[in-house]
N, C-alpha and C positions, 0 to 999 in steps of 0.2 A: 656380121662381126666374126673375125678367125677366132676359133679354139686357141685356149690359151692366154689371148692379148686381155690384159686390164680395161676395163672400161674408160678408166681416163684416159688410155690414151686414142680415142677419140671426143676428143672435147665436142660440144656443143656450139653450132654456129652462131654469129654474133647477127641480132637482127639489123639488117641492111638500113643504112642511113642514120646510125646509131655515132657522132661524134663525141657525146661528155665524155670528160673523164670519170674516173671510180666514185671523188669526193663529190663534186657536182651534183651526179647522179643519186648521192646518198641523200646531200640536204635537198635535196629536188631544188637547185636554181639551175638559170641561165648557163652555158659553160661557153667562156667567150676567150678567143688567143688572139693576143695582138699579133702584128706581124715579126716574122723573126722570131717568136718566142717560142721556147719549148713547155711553158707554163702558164695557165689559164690567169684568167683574173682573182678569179673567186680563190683560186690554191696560195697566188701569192700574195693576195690581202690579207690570208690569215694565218701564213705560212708554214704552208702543209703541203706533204708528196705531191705532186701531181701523178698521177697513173690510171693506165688507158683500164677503159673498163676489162674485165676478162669473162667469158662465160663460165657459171659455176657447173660442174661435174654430177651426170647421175649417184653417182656415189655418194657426193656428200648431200644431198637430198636424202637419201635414204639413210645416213646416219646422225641427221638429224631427228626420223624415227626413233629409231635405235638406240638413241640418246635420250630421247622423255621415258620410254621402255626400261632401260637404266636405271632411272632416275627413280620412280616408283617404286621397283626391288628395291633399291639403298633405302628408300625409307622405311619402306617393311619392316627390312632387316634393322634399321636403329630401332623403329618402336617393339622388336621383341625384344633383344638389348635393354633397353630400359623396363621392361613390363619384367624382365628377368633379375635386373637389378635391384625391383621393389619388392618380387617375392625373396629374395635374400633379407633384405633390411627387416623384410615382417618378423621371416624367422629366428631374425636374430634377436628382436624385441621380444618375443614369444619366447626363446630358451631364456632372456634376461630374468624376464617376471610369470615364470610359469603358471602363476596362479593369482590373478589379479581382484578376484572374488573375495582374497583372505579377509576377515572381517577387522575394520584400523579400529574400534573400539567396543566396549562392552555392554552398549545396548541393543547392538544388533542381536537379540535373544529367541527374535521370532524364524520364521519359514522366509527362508530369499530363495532365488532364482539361481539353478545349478549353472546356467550359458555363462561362459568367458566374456566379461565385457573387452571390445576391441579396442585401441590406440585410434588417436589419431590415421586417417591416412589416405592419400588425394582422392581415391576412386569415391572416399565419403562427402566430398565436397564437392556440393552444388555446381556441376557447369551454367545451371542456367544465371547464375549472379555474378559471375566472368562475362558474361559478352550479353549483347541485343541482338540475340539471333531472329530476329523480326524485323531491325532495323533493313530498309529496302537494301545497304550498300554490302551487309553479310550477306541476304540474300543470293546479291549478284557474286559475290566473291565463291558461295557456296556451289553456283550453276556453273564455275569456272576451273573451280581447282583440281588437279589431277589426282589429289589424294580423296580419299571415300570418306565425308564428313560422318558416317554413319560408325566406322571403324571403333575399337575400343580406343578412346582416348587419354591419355596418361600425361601428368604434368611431370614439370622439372624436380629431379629427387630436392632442391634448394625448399620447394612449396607443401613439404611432409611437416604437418602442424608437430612443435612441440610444445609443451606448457611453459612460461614461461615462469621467473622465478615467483613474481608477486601472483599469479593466478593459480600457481598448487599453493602458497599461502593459504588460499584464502577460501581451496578445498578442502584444506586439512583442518583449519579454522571452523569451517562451518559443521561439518561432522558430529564433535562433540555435544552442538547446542539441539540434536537430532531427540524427542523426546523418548523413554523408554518405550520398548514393543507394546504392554498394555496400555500405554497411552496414548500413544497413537490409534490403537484398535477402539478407545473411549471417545478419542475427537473426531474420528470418521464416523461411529454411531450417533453422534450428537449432529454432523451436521450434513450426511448425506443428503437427506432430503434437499439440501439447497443449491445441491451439484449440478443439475441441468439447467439455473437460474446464471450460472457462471459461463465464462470461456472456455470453449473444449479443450480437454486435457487426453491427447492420443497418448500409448503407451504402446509397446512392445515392436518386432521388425516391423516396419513402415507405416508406424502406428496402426495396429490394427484395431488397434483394442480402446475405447473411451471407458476416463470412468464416470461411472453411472452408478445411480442409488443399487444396492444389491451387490455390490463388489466391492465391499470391505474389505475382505483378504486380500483381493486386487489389488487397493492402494495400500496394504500395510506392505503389502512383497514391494511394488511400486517405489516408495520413499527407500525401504531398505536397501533394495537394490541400487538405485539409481542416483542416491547420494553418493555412492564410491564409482560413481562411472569418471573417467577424466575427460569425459566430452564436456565443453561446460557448456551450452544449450540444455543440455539434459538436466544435469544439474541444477541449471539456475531455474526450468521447469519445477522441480519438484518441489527446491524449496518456495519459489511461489504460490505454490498447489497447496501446498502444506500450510504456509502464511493465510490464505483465505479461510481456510479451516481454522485455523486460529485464534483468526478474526473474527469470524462469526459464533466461536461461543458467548452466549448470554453470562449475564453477572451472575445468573442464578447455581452456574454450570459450577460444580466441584474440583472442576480443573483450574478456574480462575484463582481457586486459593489453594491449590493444590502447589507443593514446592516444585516444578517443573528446572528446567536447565535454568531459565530465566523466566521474569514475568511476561505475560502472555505478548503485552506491544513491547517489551523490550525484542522479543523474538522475533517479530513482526518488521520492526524498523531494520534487525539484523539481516533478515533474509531478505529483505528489500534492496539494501546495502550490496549483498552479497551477490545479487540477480543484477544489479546492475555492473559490478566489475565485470562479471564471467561474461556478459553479454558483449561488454567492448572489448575482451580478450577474443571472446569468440568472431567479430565483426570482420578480425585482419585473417581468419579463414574459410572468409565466404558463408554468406547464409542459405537456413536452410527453414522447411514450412515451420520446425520445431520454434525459432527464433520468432516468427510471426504469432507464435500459439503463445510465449514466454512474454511477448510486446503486451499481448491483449490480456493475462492476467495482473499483469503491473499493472495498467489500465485501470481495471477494474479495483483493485487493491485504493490505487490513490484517489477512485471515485468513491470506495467506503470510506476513506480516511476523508472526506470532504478538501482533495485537492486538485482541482479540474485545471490549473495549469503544468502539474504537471504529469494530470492523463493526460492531455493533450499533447503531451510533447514525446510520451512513449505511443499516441495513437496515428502522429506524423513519421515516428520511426516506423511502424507496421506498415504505412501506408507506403512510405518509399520502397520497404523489403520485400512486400507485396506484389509490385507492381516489378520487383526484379526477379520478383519467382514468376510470375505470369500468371498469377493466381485470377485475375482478372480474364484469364483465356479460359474459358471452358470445352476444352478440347477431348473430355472424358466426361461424358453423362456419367456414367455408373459411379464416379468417383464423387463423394456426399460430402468429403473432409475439405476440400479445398474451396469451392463455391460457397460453401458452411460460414468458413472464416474469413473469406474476402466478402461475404455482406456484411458479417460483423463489424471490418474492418471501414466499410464505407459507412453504416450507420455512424459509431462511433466518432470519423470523422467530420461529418456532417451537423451533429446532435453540439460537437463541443465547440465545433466554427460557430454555431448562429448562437450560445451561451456565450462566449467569451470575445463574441463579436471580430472573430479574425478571419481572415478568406477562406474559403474551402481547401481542400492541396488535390480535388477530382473534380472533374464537371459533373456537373448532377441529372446526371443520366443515371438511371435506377439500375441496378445488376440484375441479371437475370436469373430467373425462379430456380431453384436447386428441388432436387427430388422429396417429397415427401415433404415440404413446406408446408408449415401449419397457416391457421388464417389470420392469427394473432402477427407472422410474422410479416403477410404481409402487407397489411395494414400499418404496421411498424416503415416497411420502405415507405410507402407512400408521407408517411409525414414527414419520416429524414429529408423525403425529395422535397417538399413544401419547405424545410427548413432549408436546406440550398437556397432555393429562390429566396428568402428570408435574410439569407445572408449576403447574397449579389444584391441586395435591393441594399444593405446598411453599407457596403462599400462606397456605394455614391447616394448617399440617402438624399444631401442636399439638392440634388440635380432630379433626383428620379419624381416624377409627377404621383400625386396621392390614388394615380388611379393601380396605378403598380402593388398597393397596398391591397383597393379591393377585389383586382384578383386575384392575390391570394387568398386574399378571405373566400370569394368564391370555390377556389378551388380545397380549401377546407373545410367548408362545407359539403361536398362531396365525398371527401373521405371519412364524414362522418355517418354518410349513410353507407358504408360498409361495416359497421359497427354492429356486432350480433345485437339480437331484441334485446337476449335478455342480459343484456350487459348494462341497461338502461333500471333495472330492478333496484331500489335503493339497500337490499339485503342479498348478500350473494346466494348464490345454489351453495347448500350445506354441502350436497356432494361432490363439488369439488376439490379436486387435487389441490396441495402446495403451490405448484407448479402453475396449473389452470388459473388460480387465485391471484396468483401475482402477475401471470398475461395480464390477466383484466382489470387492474385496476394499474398498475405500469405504464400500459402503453395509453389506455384514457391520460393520465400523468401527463405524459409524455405530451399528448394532443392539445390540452389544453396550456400547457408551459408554452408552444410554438402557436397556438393561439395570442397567449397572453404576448409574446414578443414583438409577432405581426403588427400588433394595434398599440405597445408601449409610448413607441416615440412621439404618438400622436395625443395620447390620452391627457397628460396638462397642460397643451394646444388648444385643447376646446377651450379653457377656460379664454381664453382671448378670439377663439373663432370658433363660431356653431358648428363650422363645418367637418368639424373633427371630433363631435358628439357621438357620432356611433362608433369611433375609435374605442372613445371613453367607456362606453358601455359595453361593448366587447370585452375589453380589459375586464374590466369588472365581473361581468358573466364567464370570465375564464377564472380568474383569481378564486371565484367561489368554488366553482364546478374543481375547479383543484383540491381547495380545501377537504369539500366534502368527499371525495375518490380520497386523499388525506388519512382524513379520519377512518374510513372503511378500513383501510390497508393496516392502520396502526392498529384497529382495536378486535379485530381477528384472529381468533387464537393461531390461525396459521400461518400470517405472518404477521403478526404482532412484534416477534423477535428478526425481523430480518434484516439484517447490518445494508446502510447505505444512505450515508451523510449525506452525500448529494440532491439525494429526494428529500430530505429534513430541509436543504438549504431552499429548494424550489420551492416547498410548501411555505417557508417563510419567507420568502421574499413576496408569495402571494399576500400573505397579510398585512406583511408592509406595502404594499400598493393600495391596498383599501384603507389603511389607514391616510396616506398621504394623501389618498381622495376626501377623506371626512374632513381632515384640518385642512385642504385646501377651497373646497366646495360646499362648505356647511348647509350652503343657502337652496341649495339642487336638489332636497328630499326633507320631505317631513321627519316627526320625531318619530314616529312607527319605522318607516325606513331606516333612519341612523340606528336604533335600536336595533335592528335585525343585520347591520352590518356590523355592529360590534358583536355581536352574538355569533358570526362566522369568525370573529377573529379570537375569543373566548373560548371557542371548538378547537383552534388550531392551537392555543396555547397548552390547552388538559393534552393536545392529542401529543404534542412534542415532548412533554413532563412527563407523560404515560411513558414515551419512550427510551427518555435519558434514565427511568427510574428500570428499564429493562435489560438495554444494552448500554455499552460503554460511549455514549452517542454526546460530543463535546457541544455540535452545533443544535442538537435539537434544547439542549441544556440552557445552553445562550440564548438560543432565540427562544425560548419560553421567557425566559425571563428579561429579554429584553423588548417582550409584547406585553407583559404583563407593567411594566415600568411606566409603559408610554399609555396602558390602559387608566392607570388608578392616577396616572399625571392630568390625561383626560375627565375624568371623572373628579379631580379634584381631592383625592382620596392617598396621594403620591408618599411613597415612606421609603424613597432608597435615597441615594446616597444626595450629598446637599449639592454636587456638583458632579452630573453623570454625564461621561464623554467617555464615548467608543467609537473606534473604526471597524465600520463590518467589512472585508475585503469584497469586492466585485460588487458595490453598492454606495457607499458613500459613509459620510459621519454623520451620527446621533449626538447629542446634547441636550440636557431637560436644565434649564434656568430655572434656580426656583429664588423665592424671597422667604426671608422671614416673617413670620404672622404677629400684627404689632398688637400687644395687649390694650382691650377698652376696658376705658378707667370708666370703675365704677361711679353711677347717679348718688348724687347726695342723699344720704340718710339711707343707700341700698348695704344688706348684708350681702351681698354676692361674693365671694372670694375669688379670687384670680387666679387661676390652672395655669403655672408658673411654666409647666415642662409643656403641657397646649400652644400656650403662648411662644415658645423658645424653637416651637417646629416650624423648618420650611419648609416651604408650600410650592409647589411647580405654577410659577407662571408664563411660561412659555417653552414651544420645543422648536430646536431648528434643527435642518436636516440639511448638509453640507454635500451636495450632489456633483460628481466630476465626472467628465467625460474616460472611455473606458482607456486603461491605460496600462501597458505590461514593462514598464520599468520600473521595477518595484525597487529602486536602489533607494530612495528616501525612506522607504519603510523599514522599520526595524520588526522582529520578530517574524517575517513576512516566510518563512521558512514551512509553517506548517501552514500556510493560506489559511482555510478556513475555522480550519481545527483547533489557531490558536486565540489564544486569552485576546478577545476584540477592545479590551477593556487600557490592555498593554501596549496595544500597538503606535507607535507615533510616527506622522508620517509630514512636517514640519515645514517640507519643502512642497506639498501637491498643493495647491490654488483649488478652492470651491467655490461654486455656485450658491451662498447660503439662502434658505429661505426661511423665515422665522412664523411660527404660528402662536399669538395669543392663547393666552387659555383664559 
């Protein structure tokens, strides 16, 4: 090549035998010219240039380089550009409210936190709840793209969260009903102890910090602080946090009639209210682990309040947010907080699918062990997974063969020989912790409830087929072994006071099982035997009374006294109402018929006087029990709002169809 001369201007030979023309050549077809024509076929059918191919120029090969080279600096340069334009906007927020600590009312009295709480602002919102960066087709896009997916990433200044009007509503709102400093400092001494029994509550930068019994002044700085944050995850945290505590003071507690903002479950229903607006405000800014730790206390909140649909329905929010955090990846051993909460998160779902009979939202494949896992906990996986299978067996129960049943029983029988000895003692170790106390008798609970579930559908089958005799007795040798784990847990000074409907409702639902066994199977056990099952259900009635007379407990209330109804109706002994009809929800309807007692007319020549008011009482001559398949459109029901916790007495439900079966007395 001469000095001087351009590279184009020697083009590139055309390789020899080459006819298409340019278009041809590009959709790769035939290039065919009739005779005479200066135009191919293909060009004029679709009526486009025809033109001879030309060879392309080393030049522009090489600025084709030069152009993707380009192309990466301009993006550079726009993402400093933007990263430049959001430290502007921070600034500017920053000189607006220099001091966003200032305290908005005057209970804040105690010690808070000197740090600036921050605004809104992208770099705080979650990437990983933006995209599936695991899905294989980001994968491929990630192996492709010319930009460094690793780079500091920056969203659109349009995606900088502001509060919107009803969500600082209803921060400002909530504030006032914040109790004063020493009252707060009285309801974390009153109910620390019960903190580690709860959903972990992280606090401080990237949660470091839980709280735990010993850190009182933790959670008083904790609430103080974190009520005036404008993150609402945080917020709706705290007042959850705070709600549990408040919930779990005893009737005995001086708080309960202490004049507080409001009474203790007005408080309770308010910040419940209030954790769920800020949750759906927070929802259109991307979630983050704080939103999954916020899911799992409501949770537990509306499992104390005895309302399992709708923990359930904040344990399928966790479950979807979860699984968009990737908390189910354990891609950091050392990190405890996140594997912590996604077992949580699958127990709970698991435990409330095979109760309320709905499908799982995880295959039941067990999570894997996190560091420093107790034995109690995992003995706990192992029955959650037993209740899966429990649950895939009630999705097609008509189909599935009864032998699907006894393997589960076998297989629960095996997790019962991982059961420490002496958990088998019918009096606990004195030395046991709060904590230790309620493992062990909890998760027995727990074992024998998915016991009891396993073999339910089969147990009034025997009575028309022997072959489902050892269903029936299973049932039964769980309903008791419940009872009695029951009573332990109730009449223990250490947790004798521990809020949780839910286990009031399992225990009772055991003694309605054995009862519905004696008035349906009289003939199956001598009178020593019926004696001794009425004596389990006598046990569970003092133990539920014991408790409604402790804590503010609606369902142990009810169901004491509506075993004690069906007992003395039994017994012939019956003195409630002349016409008694409840719907218990997640169970069916009660009804005790009774008659009038007709006076005998005294024998001639007897002085016997006639017991006018004796004579005028009715007597229970029969109970039926209105049994319906399980069913979650509660629109026939009325009061159906608070599920279990409301008046069973009020409820009318007018449109459900029952299976009645009526028992003689």
């Amino acid at each position: 090549m001469t000095e001087g001369l351009e590279p184009s201007s020697h083009p590139q030979r055309m390789r020899l035998g080459t006819r298409s023309c340019a278009e041809c050549r590009r959709r790769k077809v035939r290039c065919i010219f009739s005779e005479n024509s200066d135009i191919c076929r293909e060009c004029g059918l679709h009526d486009v240039q025809c033109r001879p191919q030309q060879p392309e120029s080393r030049a522009k090969k090489r600025s084709h380089r030069n152009d993707e080279t380009k192309l990466q600096q301009r993006v550079e340069e726009l993402e400093s550009i933007v990263r430049a334009m959001q430290s502007a906007a921070q600034s500017a927020d920053q000189r607006n409210n220099p001091n966003p600590d200032t305290p908005a009312s005057s209970w804040t009295t105690g010690p808070s936190r000197t740090s600036s709480e921050p605004v809104y602002t992208p770099s705080e919102i979650s990437d990983e709840t933006n995209s599936f960066p695991d899905a294989p087709l980001v994968r491929l896009f990630q192996g492709t793209t010319i930009v460094d997916s690793n780079k500091d990433r920056t969203q659109d200044l349009s995606t900088i969260c502001s509060l919107n009007d009803k969500t600082s509503a209803v921060l400002r709102s909530v504030r006032p009903l914040i109790p004063e400093y020493d009252d707060l400092h009285t309801i974390f001494e009153v109910t620390e102890e019960y903190w580690p029994l709860w959903p972990p509550c992280h606090t401080g930068p990237e949660g470091a910090q839980q709280l735990l019994p010993g850190k009182i002044s933790l959670a008083v700085d904790y609430i103080s602080h974190d009520i005036r944050s404008t993150k609402p995850t945080v917020v709706a945290k705290a007042v959850l946090w705070l709600a549990l505590c408040i919930q779990q003071l005893p009737k005995s507690s001086p708080l309960r009639h202490k004049e507080l903002r409001a009474s203790p479950t007005a408080l309770v229903d308010n910040f419940i209210q209030v954790s769920r607006t800020l949750l759906s405000s927070a929802a259109d800014s991307g979630e983050t682990i704080d939103t999954v730790e916020c899911l799992m206390l409501q949770n537990k909140l509306y499992l104390n309040l005895g309302m399992p649909r709708k923990a359930w329905l904040a344990s399928r929010h966790a479950v979807s947010v979860s699984l968009l955090l990737r908390l189910n990846r354990l891609d950091d051993a050392s990190d405890r907080r996140r594997p912590h909460l996604w077992c949580q998160v699958w127990q709970g779902d698991k435990l409330l699918s095979v109760v309320l009979g709905v499908p799982s939202a995880m295959p039941n494949v067990l999570p894997s062990r996190y560091a420093d896992e107790p034995h109690a906990a995992e003995i706990m996986r192992r029955i959650c997974a037993i209740a899966g299978a429990i649950t895939e067996r009630d999705q097609t129960f008509s189909t599935i063969p009864y032998s699907a049943t006894v393997q589960i029983d076998q297989d629960l029988e095996q997790c019962a020989k991982m059961f420490p000895q002496n958990w088998q003692d019918p009096t606990p170790d004195p030395k046991l912790t709060l904590v230790g106390m309620y493992y062990r008798q909890a998760v027995q609970l727990q074992y024998f409830m998915v016991s009891q579930l396993c073999h339910l559908p089969y147990m009034l089958l025997s009575v028309s087929d022997r072959k489902y005799e050892h269903s029936r007795i299973s049932t039964l040798e769980s309903c008791r072994d419940m009872i009695a784990n029951y009573q332990t847990l109730r009449t223990d000074a250490r947790t004798e006071c521990l809020l949780c409907e839910m286990i009031d409702f399992m225990a009772f639902s055991a003694g309605m099982t054995i009862i519905l066994d004696l008035l349906s199977q009289p003939t199956r056990r001598n009178a020593h035997e019926e004696i001794e099952e009425w004596r389990y259900v006598v046990t569970l009635t003092t133990a539920l009374q014991r408790t409604s007379d402790l804590m503010d407990c609606t369902i142990a209330a009810q169901g004491a006294a509506t075993l004690q109804l069906l007992r003395t109706a039994h017994r012939g002994t019956y003195d409630g109402p002349e016409h008694y009809d409840c719907v218990i929800p997640y169970f069916g309807r009660i009804r005790i018929n009774c008659a009038m007692r007709s006076p005998k007319a005294p024998e001639p020549g007897s002085t016997t006087v006639v017991d006018i008011d004796t004579a005028n009482k009715p007597v229970a001559n029969s109970i039926e029990f209105g049994l319906t398949a399980p069913t979650y459109d509660f629109s026939s029901y009325s009061n159906f709002d608070s599920e279990l916790c409301g008046d069973w007495s009020s409820i009318m439900d007018l449109d459900t169809n029952y299976d009645w079966i009526q028992y003689s007395l």
